[in-house]
C-alpha positions in Angstrom: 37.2 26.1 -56.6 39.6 29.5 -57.7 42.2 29.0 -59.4 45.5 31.3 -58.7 48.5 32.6 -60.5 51.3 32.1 -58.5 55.3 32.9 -59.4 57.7 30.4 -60.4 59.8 29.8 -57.4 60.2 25.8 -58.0 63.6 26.1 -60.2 64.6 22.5 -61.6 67.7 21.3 -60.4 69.9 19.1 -62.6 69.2 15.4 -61.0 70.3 12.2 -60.2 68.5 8.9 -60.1 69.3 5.3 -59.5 66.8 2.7 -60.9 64.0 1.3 -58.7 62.7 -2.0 -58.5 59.0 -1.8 -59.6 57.6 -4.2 -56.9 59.4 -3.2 -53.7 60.1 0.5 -54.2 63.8 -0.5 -53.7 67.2 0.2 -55.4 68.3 -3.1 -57.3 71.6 -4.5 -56.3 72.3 -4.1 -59.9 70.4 -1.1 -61.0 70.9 -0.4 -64.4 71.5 3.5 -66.1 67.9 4.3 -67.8 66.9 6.3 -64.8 70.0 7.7 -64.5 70.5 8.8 -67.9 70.6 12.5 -69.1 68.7 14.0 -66.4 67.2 17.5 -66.8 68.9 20.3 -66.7 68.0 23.4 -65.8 66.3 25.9 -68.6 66.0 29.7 -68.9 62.8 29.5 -71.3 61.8 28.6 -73.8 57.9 27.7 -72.6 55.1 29.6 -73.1 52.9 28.5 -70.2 52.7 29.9 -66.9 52.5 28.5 -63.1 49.1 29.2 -61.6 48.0 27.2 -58.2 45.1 24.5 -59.0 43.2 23.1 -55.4 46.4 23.0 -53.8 48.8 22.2 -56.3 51.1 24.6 -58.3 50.7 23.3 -61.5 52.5 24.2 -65.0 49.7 25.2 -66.9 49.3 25.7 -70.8 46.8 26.1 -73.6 43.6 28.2 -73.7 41.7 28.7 -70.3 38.5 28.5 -71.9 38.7 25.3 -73.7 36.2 22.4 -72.7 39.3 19.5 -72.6 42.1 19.0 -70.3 44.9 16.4 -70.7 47.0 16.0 -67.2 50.7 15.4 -67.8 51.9 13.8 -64.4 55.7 13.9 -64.2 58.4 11.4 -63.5 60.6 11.6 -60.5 62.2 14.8 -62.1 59.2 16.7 -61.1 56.9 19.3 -63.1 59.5 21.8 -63.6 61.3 19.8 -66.2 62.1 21.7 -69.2 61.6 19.4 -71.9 58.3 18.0 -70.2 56.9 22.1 -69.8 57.8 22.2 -73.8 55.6 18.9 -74.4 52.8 20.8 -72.6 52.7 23.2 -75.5 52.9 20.9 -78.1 49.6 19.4 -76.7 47.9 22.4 -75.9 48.6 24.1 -79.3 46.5 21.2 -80.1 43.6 22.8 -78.6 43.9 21.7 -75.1 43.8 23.3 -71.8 47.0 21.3 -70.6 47.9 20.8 -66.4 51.4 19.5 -65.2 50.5 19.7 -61.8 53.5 19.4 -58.9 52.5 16.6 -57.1 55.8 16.1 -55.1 54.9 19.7 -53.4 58.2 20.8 -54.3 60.1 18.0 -53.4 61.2 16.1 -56.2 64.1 13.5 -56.5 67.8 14.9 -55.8 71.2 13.9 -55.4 71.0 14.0 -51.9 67.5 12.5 -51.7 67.4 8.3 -51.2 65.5 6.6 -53.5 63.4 4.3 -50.6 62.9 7.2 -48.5 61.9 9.5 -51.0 59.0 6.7 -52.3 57.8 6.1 -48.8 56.5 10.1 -49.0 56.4 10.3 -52.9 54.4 6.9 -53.6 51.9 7.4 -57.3 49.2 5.9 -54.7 49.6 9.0 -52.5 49.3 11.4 -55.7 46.0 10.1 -56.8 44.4 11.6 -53.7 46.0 14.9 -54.7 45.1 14.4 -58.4 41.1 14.6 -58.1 40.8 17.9 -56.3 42.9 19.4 -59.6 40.3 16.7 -61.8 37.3 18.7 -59.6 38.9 22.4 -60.0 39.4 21.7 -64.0 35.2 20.8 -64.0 34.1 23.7 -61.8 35.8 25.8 -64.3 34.1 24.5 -67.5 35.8 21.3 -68.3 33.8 18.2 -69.6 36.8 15.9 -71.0 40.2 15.1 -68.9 42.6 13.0 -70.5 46.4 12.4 -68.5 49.3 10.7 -70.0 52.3 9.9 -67.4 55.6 9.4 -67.7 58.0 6.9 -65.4 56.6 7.1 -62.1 53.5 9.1 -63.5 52.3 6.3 -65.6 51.2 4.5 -62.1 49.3 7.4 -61.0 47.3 7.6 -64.6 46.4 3.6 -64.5 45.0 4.4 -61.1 43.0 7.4 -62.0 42.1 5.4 -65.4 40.7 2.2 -62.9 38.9 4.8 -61.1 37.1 6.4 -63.8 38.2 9.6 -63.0 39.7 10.4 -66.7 38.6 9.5 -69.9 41.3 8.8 -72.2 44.6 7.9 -71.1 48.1 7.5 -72.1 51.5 5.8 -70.6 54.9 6.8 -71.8 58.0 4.1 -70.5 56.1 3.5 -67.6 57.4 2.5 -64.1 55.3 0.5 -61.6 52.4 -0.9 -63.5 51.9 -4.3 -63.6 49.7 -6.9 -65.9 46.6 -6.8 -63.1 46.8 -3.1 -63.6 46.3 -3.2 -67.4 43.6 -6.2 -67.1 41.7 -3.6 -64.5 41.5 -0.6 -67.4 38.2 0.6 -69.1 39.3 3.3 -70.7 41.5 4.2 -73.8 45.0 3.6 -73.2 48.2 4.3 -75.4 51.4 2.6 -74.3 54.6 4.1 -75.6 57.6 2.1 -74.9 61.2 1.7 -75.3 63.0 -0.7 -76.7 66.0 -0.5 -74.3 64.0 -0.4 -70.9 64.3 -2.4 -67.5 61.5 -0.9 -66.0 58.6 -1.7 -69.1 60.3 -4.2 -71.5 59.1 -4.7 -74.7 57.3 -8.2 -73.6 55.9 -6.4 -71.1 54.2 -3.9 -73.1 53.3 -7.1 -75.4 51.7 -8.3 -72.4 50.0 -5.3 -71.7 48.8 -5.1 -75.1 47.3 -9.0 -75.3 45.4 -8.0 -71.7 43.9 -5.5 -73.7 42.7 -6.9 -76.8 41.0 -9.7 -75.1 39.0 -7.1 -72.7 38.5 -5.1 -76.2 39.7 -2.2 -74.2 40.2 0.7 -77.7 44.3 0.8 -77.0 47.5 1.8 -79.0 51.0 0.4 -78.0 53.8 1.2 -79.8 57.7 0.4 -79.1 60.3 2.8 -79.9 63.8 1.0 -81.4 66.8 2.3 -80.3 65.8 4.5 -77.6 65.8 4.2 -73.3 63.8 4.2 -70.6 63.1 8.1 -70.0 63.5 9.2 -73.6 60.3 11.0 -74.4 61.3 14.0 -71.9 65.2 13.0 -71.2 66.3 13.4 -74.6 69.7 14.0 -75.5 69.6 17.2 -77.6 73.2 16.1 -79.3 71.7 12.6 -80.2 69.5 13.7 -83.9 68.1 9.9 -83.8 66.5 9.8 -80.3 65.3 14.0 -80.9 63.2 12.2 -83.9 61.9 9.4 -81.6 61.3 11.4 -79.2 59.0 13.9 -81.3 57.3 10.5 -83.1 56.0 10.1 -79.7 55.5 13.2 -78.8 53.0 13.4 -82.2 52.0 10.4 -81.5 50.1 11.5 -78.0 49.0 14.3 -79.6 47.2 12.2 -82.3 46.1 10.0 -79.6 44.4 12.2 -77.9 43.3 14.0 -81.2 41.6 10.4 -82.0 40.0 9.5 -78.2 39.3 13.2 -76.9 
């Protein structure tokens, strides 16, 4: 399967999100403002990837082509194009990895205009599993022999289901949004869970939770909570705010290490 270069014509968009209930998809009455926090904002630069087209996806890709390990980063509903997420992708890669953020909403992430229900019913992390193994397939025609994928929000969902599949071997979850207890229990493979202390979506007794479920499989995990930072933080970092920039980069070092330890 070829892989091709393809220009950047996906510009972010500053966005907009209301909260979603994790079990129906659906606004709360009472959403709360951790998905609406801070959204991206549109960048000039500052990367030092490039956009090539993997299977059918245009896909952010950084790191050296020749390396035998991948690590997926699947998005949150901000898309692939976010600025801070591209710059995690070169954190990671200057690790030695051949890193793939991969545009799974087919340039058609969330908007202002978009609604939240309707955008889910075509945007579901079910749907973008089936669009994550032909990339998974490209990456080991071309050499690869070791795919790890961390996701973030709405991307978390996508990497438990590719993790219960077997189709990756080390995995990581970063405020996750939509996975639940039965999810965890179904794991195999490594898993680090990186969570917030301020978060609707993946409470800190949920990630407790999560981490009990794993112990008493004996599932090789890492979960960590974050104090003082919300829902979104890792790539929806305020730039102003010194104290959630240094959270944010603990975690970010803390994937890396993760995947440094499991890879």
């Amino acid at each position: 399967m070829k892989i091709f270069r393809v220009p950047e014509c996906n510009k972010l968009q500053p966005y907009t999100l209301c909260c979603v209930d994790p079990n129906t998809y659906r606004v709360p009455t009472m959403s709360g403002p951790e998905c609406c926090e801070n959204p991206p904002a549109v960048s000039s630069g500052g990367v030092s990837g490039e956009v090539l087209q993997i299977a059918s996806l245009n896909s952010y890709v950084s790191g050296k082509p020749d390396s035998k390990i991948a690590v997926l980063l699947v998005s949150d509903v901000f898309g692939y194009g976010s600025p801070k997420l591209r710059k995690l992708a070169d954190k990671v890669a200057s690790a030695g990895y051949y890193v793939v953020v991969p545009d799974f909403f087919y340039g058609d992430p969330m908007t202002p205009e978009t609604k939240i229900d309707d955008w889910l019913k075509n945007h579901a992390p079910e749907q973008a599993v089936e669009f994550a193994k032909p990339v998974i397939q490209a990456l080991k025609e071309k050499g690869i022999t070791k795919i790890g994928a961390a996701g973030f929000c709405w991307g978390a969902k996508v990497v438990v289901e590719l993790a219960k599949e077997s189709e990756i071997q080390v995995a990581a979850i970063l405020h996750p949004s939509f996975v639940t207890l039965d999810d965890i229990k179904g794991l195999k493979v490594p898993i680090a869970i990186l969570g917030a202390e301020i978060d609707k979506r993946s409470p800190p007794e949920l990630i407790k939770e999560f981490e009990a479920a794993l112990v008493a499989n004996e599932v090789n995990h890492f979960a960590k909570i974050y104090p003082g930072v919300a829902h979104g933080w890792t790539v929806r970092y305020k730039d102003d705010d010194a104290a959630e920039v240094k959270c944010a980069e603990e975690a970010h070092q803390d994937l890396v290490d993760w995947f440094g330890k499991c890879l």
